[in-house]
C-alpha positions as a Markdown table, in Angstrom:
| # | Residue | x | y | z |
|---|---|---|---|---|
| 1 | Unk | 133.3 | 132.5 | 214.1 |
| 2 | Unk | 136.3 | 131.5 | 216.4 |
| 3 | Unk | 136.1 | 128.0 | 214.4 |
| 4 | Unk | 136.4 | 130.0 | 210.9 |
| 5 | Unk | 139.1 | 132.3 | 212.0 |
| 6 | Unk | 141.1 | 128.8 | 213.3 |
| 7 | Unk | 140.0 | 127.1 | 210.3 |
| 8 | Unk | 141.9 | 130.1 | 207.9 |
| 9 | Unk | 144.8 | 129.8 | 210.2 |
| 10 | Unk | 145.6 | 125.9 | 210.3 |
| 11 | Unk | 145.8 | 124.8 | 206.7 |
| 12 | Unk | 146.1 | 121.8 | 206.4 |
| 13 | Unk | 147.0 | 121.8 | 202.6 |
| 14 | Unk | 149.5 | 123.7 | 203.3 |
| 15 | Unk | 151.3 | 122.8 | 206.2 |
| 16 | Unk | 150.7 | 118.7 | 205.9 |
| 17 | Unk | 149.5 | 115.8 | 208.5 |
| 18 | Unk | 153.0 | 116.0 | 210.4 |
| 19 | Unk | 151.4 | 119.4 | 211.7 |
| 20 | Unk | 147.8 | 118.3 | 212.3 |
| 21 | Unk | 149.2 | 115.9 | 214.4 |
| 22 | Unk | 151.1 | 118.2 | 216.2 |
| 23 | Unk | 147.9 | 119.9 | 216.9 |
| 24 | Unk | 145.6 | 117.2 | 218.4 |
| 25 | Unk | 148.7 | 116.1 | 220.4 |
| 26 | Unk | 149.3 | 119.7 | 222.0 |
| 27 | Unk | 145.4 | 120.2 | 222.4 |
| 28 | Unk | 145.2 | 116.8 | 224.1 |
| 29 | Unk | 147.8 | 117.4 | 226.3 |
| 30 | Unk | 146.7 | 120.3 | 227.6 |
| 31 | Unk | 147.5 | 123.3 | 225.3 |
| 32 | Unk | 144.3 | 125.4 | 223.4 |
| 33 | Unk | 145.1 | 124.4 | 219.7 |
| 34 | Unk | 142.8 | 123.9 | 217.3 |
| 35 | Unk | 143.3 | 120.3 | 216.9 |
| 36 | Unk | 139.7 | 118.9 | 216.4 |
| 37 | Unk | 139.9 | 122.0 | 213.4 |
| 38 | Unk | 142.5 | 120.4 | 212.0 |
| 39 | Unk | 141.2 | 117.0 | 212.3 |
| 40 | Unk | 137.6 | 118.2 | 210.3 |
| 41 | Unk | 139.7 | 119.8 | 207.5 |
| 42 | Unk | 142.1 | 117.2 | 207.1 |
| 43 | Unk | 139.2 | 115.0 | 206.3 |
| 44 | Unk | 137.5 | 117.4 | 203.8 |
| 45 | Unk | 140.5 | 117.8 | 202.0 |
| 46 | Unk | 140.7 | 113.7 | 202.1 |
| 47 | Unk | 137.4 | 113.9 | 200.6 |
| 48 | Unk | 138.6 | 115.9 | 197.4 |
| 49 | Unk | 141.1 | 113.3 | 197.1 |
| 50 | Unk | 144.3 | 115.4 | 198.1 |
| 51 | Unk | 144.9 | 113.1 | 201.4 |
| 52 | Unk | 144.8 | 109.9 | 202.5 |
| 53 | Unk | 141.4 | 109.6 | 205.2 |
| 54 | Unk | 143.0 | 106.5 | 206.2 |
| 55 | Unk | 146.2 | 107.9 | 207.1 |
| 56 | Unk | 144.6 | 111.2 | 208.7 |
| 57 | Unk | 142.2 | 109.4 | 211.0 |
| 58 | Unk | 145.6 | 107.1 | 212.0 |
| 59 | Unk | 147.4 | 109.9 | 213.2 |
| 60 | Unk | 144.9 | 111.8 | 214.7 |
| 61 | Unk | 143.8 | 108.5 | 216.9 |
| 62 | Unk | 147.7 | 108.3 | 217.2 |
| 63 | Unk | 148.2 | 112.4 | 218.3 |
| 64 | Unk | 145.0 | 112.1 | 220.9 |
| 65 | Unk | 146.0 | 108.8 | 222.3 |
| 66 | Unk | 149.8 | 110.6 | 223.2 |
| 67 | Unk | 148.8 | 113.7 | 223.7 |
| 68 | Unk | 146.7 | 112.8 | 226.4 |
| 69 | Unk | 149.2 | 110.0 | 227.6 |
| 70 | Unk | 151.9 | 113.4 | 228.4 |
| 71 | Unk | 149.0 | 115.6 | 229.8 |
| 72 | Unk | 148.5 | 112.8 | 232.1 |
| 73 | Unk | 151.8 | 112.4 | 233.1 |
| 74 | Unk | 152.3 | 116.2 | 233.7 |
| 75 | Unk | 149.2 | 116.4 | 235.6 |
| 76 | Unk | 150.4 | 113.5 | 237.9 |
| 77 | Unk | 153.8 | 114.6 | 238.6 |
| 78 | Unk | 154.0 | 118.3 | 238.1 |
| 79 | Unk | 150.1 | 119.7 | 238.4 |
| 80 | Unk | 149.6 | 118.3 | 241.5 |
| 81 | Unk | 152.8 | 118.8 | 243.1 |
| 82 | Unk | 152.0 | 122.7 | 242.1 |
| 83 | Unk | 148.8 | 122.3 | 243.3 |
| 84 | Unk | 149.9 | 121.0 | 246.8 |
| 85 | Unk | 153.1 | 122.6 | 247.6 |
| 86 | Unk | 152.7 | 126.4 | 246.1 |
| 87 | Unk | 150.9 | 128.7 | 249.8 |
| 88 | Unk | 148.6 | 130.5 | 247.3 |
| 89 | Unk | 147.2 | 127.2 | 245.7 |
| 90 | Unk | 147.5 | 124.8 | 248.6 |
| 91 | Unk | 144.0 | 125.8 | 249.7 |
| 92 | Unk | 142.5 | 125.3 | 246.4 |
| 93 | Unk | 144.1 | 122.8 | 245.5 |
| 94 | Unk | 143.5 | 120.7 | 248.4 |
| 95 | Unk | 139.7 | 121.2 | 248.1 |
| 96 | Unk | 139.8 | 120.4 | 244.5 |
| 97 | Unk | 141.6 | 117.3 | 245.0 |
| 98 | Unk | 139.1 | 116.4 | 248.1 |
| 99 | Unk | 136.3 | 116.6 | 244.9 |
| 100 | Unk | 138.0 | 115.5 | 242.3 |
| 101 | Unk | 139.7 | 112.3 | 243.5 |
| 102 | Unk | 136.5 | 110.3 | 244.5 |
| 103 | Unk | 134.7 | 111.8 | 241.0 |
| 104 | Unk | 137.9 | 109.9 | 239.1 |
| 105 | Unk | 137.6 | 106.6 | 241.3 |
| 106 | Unk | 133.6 | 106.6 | 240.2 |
| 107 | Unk | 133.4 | 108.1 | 236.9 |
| 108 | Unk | 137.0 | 108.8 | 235.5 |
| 109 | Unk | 136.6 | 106.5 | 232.8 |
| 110 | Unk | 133.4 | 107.9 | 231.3 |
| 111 | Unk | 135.0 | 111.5 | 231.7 |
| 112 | Unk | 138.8 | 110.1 | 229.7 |
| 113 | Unk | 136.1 | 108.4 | 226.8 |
| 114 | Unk | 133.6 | 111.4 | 226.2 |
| 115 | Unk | 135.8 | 114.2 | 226.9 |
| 116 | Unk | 137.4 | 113.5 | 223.6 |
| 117 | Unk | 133.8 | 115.4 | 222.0 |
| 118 | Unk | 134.1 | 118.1 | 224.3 |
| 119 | Unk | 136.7 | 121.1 | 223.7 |
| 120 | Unk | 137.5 | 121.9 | 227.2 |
| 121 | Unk | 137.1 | 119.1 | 228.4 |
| 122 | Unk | 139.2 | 117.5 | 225.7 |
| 123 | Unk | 141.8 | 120.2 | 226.9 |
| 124 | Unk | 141.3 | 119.2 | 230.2 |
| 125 | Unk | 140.8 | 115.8 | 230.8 |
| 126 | Unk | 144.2 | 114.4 | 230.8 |
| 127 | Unk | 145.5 | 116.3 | 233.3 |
| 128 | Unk | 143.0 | 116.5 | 235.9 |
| 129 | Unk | 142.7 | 112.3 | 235.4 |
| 130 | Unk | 146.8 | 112.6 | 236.4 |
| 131 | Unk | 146.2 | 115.1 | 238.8 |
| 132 | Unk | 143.8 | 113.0 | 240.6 |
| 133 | Unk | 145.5 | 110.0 | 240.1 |
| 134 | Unk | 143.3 | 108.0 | 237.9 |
| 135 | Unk | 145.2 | 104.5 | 237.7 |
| 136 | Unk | 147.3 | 104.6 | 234.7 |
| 137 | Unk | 146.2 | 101.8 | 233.1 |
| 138 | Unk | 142.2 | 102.4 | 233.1 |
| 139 | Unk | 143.1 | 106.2 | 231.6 |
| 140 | Unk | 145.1 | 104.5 | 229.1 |
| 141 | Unk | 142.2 | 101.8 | 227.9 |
| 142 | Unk | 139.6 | 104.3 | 227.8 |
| 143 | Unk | 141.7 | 107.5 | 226.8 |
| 144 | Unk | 143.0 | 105.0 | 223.6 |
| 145 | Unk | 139.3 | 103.7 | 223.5 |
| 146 | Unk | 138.3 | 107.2 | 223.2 |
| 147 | Unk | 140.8 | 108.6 | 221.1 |
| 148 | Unk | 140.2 | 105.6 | 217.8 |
| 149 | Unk | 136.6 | 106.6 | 218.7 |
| 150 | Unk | 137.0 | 110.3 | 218.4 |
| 151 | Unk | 139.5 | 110.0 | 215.6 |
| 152 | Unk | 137.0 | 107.7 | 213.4 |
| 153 | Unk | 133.7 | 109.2 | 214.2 |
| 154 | Unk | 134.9 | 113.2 | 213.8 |
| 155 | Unk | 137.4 | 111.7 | 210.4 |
| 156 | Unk | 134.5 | 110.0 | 208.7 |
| 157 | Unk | 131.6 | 112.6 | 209.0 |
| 158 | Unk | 134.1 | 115.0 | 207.6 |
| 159 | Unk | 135.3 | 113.2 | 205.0 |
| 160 | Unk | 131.3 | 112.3 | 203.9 |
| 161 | Unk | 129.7 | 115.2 | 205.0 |
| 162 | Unk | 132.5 | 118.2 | 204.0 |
| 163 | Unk | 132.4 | 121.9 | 205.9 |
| 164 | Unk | 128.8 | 121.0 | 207.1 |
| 165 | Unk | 130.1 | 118.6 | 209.3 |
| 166 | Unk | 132.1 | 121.1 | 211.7 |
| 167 | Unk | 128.4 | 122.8 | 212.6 |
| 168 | Unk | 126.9 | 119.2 | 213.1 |
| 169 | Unk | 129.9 | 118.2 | 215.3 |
| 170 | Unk | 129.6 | 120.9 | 217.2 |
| 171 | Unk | 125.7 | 120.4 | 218.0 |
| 172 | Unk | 126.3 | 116.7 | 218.6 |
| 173 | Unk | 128.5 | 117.8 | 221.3 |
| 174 | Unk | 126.1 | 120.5 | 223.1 |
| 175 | Unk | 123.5 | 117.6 | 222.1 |
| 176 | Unk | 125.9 | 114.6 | 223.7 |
| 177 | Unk | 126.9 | 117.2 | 226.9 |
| 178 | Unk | 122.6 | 117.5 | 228.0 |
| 179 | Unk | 122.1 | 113.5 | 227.4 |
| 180 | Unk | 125.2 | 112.7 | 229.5 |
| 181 | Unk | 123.6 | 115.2 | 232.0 |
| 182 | Unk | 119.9 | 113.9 | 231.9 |
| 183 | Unk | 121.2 | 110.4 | 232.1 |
| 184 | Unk | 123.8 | 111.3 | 235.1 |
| 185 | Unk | 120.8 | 112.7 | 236.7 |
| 186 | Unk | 117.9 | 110.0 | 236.1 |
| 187 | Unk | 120.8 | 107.3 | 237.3 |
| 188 | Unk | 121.3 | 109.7 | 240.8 |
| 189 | Unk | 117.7 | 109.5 | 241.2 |
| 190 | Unk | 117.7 | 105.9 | 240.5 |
| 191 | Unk | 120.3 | 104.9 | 243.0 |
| 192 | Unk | 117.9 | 107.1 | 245.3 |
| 193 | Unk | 115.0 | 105.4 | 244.9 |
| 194 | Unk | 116.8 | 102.1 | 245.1 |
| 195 | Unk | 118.2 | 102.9 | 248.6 |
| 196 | Unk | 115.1 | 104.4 | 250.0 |
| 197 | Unk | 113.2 | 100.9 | 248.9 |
| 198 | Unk | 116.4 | 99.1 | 250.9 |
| 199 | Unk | 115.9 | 101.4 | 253.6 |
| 200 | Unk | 112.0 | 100.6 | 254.0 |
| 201 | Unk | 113.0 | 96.6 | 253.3 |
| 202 | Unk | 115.2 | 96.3 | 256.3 |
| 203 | Unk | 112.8 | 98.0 | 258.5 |
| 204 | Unk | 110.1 | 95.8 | 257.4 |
| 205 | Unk | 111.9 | 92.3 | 258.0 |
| 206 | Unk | 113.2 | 94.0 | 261.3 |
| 207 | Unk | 109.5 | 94.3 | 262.7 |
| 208 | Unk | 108.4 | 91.1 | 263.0 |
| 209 | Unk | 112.1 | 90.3 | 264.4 |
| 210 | Unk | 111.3 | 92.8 | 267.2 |
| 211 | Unk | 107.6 | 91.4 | 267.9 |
| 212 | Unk | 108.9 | 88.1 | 268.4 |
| 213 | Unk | 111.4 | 89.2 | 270.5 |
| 214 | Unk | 109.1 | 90.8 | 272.8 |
């Protein structure tokens, strides 16, 4: 429903590609726009011949790859200033920051690339990589990575597929969200396993070392 009403609201016949690309840049840097909307009917409209699907899928790589670039940016100089100096959010913030530093150093990349499928995490991404100082130049491979990706994949399925390709965007994404789960999960148990046959390794070559020694 939400996606309908947004749809009716952003035009994109009407109002051109200079504001779609508005749109995915202010939803990538952090703003709630309905840029991925904008995206999908851009590429309908493409595929009625009344735009240019080269030219929209362009720009929209182009919007998400800047738009995430400034949400970085703000994140890393303003948000976590904010976050750090204001006495009602130092608290938070500092427990956030304990979390969400070491999840950036491990799996920031893989959060910047698929994040571009996600809404709120498409919202959110940016920020929280500047805010937790992802280094600049990883967010910026894989946040560009991410962006031709997003751009291409979402551009083309509209383009082929018309207004039925919003609803099977959408379920890709829930779809995408539980495999990236299952597989987080099944690597975590993995790496378990893995240590606990180290674990049991070690003590093994350490008995004999102790027999002899005695």
């Amino acid at each position: 429903m939400v996606g309908g009403v947004l749809a009716a609201i952003v035009d994109v016949a009407r109002v051109g590609l200079p504001v779609m690309t508005l749109l995915i840049a202010g939803e990538s840097m952090g703003v709630p726009l309905p840029g991925e909307t904008a995206l999908i009917a851009a590429a309908i409209l493409a595929g009625r011949g009344q735009l240019d699907i080269v030219a929209v899928i362009a720009l929209a790589a182009f919007a998400a790859i800047v738009g995430d670039n400034l949400g970085y940016l703000i994140g890393r100089r303003g948000g976590r200033r904010l976050l750090l100096r204001h006495p009602r959010l130092r608290a938070h913030g500092e427990r956030l920051l304990a979390r969400g530093e070491p999840f950036f150093a491990r799996h920031g990349p893989k959060a910047v690339f698929l994040g571009r499928w996600f809404a709120g995490l498409r919202i959110a991404a940016a920020w929280l990589a500047g805010i937790n100082r992802m280094p600049w130049r990883s967010f910026l491979f894989w946040n560009a990575t991410g962006g031709i990706f997003w751009a291409t994949t979402v551009g083309l399925l509209a383009y082929a597929l018309g207004h039925s390709a919003e609803q099977i965007i959408k379920a890709a994404g829930v779809i995408g969200a539980g495999g990236v789960v299952a597989g987080g999960m099944a690597a975590l148990l993995w790496l378990r396993a893995r240590q606990r046959r180290r674990r049991r390794a070690a003590v093994d070559a350490s008995e004999p070392a102790a027999r002899r020694a005695r």
